[in-house]
DOTI-384032 format. One line per field, with one value per residue (C-alpha): residue number from 1; residue in three letters; chain; y, z, x. Coordinates in pm, 1 decimal, always signed. Layout:
! DOTI-384032
k c(NUM, ...) .
r c(ALA, ...) .
c c(A, ...) .
py c(Y, ...) .
pz c(Z, ...) .
px c(X, ...) .
This chain:
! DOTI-384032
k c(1, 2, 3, 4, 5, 6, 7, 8, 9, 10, 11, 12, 13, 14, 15, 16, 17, 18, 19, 20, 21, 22, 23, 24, 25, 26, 27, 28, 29, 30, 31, 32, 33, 34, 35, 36, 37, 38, 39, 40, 41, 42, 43, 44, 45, 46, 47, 48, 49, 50, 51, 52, 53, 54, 55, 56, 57, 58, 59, 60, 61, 62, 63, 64, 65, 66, 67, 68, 69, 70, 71, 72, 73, 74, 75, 76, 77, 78, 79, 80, 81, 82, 83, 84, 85, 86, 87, 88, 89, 90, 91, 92, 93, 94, 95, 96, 97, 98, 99, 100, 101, 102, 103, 104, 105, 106, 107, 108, 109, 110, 111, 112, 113, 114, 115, 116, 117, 118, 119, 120, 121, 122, 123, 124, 125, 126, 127, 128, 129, 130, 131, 132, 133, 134, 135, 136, 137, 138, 139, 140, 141, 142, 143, 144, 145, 146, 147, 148, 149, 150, 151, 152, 153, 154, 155, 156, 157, 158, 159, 160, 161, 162, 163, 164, 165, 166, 167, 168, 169, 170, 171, 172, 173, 174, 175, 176, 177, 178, 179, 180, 181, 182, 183, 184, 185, 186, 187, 188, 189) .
r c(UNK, UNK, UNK, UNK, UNK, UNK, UNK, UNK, UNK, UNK, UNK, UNK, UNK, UNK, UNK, UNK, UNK, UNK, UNK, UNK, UNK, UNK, UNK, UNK, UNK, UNK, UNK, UNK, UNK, UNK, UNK, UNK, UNK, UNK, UNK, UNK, UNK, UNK, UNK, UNK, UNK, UNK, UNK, UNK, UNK, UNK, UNK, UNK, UNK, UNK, UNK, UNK, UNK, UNK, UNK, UNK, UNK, UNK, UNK, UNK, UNK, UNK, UNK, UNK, UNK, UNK, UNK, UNK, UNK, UNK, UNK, UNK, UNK, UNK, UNK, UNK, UNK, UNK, UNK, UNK, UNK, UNK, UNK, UNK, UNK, UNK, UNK, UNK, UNK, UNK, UNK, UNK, UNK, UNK, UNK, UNK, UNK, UNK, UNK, UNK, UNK, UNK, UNK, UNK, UNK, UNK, UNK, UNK, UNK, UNK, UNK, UNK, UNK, UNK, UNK, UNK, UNK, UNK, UNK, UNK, UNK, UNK, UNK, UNK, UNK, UNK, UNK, UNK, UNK, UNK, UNK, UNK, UNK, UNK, UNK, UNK, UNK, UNK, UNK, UNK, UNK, UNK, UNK, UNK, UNK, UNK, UNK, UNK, UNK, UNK, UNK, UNK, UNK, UNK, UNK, UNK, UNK, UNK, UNK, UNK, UNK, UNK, UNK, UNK, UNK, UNK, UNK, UNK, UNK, UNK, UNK, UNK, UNK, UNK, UNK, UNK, UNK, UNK, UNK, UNK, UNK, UNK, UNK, UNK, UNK, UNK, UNK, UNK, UNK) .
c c(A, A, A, A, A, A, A, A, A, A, A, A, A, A, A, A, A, A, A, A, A, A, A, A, A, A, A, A, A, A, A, A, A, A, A, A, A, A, A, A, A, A, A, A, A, A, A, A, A, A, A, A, A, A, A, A, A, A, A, A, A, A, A, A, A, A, A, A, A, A, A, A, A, A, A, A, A, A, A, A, A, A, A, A, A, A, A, A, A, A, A, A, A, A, A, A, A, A, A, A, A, A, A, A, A, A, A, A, A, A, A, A, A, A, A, A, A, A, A, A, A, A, A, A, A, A, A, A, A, A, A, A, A, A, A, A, A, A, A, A, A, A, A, A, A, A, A, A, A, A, A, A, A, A, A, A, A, A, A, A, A, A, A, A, A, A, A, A, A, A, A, A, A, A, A, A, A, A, A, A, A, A, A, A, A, A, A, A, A) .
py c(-1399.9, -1099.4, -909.3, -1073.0, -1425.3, -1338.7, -1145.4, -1469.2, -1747.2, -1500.5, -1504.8, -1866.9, -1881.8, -1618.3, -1845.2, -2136.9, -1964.2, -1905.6, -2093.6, -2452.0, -2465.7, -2848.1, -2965.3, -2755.8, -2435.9, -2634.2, -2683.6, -2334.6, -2208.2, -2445.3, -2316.3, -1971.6, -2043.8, -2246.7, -1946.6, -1726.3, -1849.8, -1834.8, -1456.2, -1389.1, -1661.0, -1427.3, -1154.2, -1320.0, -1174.6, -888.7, -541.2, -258.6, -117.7, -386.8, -466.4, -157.0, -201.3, -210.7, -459.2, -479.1, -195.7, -166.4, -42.9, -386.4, -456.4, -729.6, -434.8, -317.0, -634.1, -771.0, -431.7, -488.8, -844.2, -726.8, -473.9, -706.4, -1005.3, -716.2, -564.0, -875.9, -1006.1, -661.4, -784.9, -1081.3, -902.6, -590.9, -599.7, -392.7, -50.1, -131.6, -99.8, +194.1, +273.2, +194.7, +382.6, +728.0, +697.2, +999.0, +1061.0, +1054.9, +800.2, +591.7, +717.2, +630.8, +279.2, +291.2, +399.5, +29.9, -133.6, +57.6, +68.2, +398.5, +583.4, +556.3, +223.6, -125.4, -498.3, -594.2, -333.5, -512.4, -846.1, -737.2, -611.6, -907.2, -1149.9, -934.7, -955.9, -1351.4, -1422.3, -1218.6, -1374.7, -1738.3, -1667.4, -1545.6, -1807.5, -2062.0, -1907.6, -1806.3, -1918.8, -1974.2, -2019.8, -1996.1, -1644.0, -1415.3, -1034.3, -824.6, -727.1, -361.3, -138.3, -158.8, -213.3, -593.1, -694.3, -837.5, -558.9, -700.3, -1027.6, -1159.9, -1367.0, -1638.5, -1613.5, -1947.5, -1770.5, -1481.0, -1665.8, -1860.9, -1525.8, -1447.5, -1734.7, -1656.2, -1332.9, -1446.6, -1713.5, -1480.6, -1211.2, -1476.9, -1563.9, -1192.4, -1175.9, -1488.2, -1303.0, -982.7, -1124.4, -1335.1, -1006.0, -870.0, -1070.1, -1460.6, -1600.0, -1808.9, -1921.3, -2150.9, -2395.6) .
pz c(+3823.9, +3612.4, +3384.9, +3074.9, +3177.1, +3180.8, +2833.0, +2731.6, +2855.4, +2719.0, +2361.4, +2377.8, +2431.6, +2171.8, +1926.1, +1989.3, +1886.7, +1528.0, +1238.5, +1231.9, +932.4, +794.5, +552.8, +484.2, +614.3, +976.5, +880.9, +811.9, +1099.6, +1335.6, +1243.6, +1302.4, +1608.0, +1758.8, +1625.3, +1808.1, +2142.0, +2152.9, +2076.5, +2319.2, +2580.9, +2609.1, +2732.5, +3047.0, +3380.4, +3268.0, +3356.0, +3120.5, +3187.8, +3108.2, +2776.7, +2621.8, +2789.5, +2440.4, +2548.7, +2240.2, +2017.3, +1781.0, +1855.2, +1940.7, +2296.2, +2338.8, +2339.9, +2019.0, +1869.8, +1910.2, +1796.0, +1485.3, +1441.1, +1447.5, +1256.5, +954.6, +1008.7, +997.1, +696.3, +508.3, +591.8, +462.3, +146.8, +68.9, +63.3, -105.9, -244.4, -271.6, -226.7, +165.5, +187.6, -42.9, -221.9, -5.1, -279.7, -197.2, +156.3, +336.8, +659.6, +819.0, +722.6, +792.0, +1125.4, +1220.9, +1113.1, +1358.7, +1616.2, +1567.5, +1676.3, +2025.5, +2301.3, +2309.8, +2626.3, +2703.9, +2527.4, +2776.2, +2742.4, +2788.7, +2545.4, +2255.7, +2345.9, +2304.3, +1987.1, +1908.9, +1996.8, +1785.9, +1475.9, +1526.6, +1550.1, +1229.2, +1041.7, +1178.2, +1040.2, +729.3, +677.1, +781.3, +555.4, +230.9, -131.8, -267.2, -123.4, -458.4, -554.4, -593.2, -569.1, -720.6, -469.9, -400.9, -505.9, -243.2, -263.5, -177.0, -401.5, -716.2, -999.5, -1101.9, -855.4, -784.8, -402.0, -338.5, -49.7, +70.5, +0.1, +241.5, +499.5, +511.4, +459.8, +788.6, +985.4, +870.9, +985.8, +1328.9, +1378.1, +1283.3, +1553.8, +1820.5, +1813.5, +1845.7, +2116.4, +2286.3, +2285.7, +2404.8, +2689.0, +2770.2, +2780.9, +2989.0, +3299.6, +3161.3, +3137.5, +2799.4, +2594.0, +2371.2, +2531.7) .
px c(+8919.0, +9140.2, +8843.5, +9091.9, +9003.8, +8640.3, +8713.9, +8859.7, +8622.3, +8318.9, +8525.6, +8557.8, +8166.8, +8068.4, +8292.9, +8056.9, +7771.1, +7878.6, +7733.2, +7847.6, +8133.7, +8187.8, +8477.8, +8735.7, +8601.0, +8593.7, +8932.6, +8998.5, +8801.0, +9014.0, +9351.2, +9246.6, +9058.7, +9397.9, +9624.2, +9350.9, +9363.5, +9770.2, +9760.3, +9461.9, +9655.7, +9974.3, +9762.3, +9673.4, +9676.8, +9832.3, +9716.1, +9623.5, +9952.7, +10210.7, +9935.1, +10026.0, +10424.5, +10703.0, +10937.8, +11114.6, +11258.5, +10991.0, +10622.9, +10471.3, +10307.7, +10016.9, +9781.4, +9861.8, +9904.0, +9585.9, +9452.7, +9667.7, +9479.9, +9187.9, +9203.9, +9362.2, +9095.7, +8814.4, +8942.9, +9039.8, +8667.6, +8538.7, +8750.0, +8600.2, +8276.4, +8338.0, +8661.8, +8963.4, +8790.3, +8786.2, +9157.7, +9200.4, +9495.8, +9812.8, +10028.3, +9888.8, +9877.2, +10003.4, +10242.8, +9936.7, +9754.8, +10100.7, +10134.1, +9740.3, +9849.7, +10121.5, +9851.7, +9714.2, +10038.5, +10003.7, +9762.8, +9678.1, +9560.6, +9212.1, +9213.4, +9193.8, +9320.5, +8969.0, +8846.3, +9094.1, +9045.0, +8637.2, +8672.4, +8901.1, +8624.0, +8348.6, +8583.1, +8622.6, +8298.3, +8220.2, +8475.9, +8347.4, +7997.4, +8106.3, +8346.7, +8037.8, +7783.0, +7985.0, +7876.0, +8155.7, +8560.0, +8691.3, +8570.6, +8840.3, +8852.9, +9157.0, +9383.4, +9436.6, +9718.4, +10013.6, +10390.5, +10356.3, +10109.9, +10180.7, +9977.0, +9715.9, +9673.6, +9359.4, +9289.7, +9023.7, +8842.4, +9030.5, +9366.7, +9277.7, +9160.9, +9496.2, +9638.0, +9440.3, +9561.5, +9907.3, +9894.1, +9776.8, +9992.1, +10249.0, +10155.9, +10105.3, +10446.6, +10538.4, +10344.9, +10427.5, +10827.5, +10729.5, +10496.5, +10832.0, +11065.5, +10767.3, +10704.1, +10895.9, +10579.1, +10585.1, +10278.9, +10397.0, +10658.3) .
């Protein structure tokens, strides 16, 4: 057994140990746990090399791209807590600041698979609790200041985590076409 299948059976077991959710937020939680498992499911049996491997012409690999995931469900989940000040201002971000945002799109050297796909899991199971123990799915914070937010907008919790599925169901199917160009192997299909 690959140290990513025992990343990804231990995720799937760390999952079940979150708060049950009922309703809607078992709905919600479902989604992003089916989304989930597609992204982490591409990974498989691949080696730290061909994780952080660009196989397209932008900056994506399956390394980076689950880093990117879990760096969004963190930071959304940090937003229904605590609002907009946890993703700063994205209209005074510097050349810098852009190009350490690139850095999360890329498996960077000293990073693993199994180190992402850990992290990955960690962020999940936050997100599951919160989304298990929150007051209220129809509070709403005001969205922060970036090019592709409406001024002024406000989200409900429920609105980010679809926003959060979105985003991973998104990503999955990036990944499920790079880990095709990589090695054939196909994910969904």
């Amino acid at each position: 057994m690959s140290e990513t299948t025992i990343v990804n059976e231990s995720a799937t077991r760390e999952l079940a140990d979150a708060p049950a959710a009922v309703g809607e937020r078992a709905d919600l939680l479902a989604m992003l746990a089916h989304q989930r498992h597609f992204l982490r499911f591409t990974t498989r049996d691949l080696t730290d090399e061909q994780a952080g491997q660009r196989t397209t012409a932008s900056e994506l690999s399956l390394g980076g791209l689950i880093k990117h995931v879990t760096a969004v469900e963190r930071t959304w989940a940090d937003f229904i807590l605590d609002g907009p000040s946890v993703m700063g201002d994205f209209t005074t971000m510097t050349e810098a600041d852009w190009v350490r945002r690139t850095d999360e799109f890329r498996l960077l050297p000293g990073e693993t698979l199994a180190g992402v796909l850990s992290d990955y899991a960690e962020a999940a199971r936050r997100t599951d609790g919160l989304v298990a123990t929150l007051d209220d799915l129809d509070a709403t914070q005001p969205l922060p200041k970036a090019p592709w937010f409406e001024p002024g907008a406000r989200w409900s919790t429920r609105r980010v985590l679809m926003h959060i599925v979105a985003e991973t169901a998104q990503h999955a199917g990036h990944a499920d076409i790079i880990r095709e160009s990589l090695d054939g192997a196909r994910s969904m299909g």
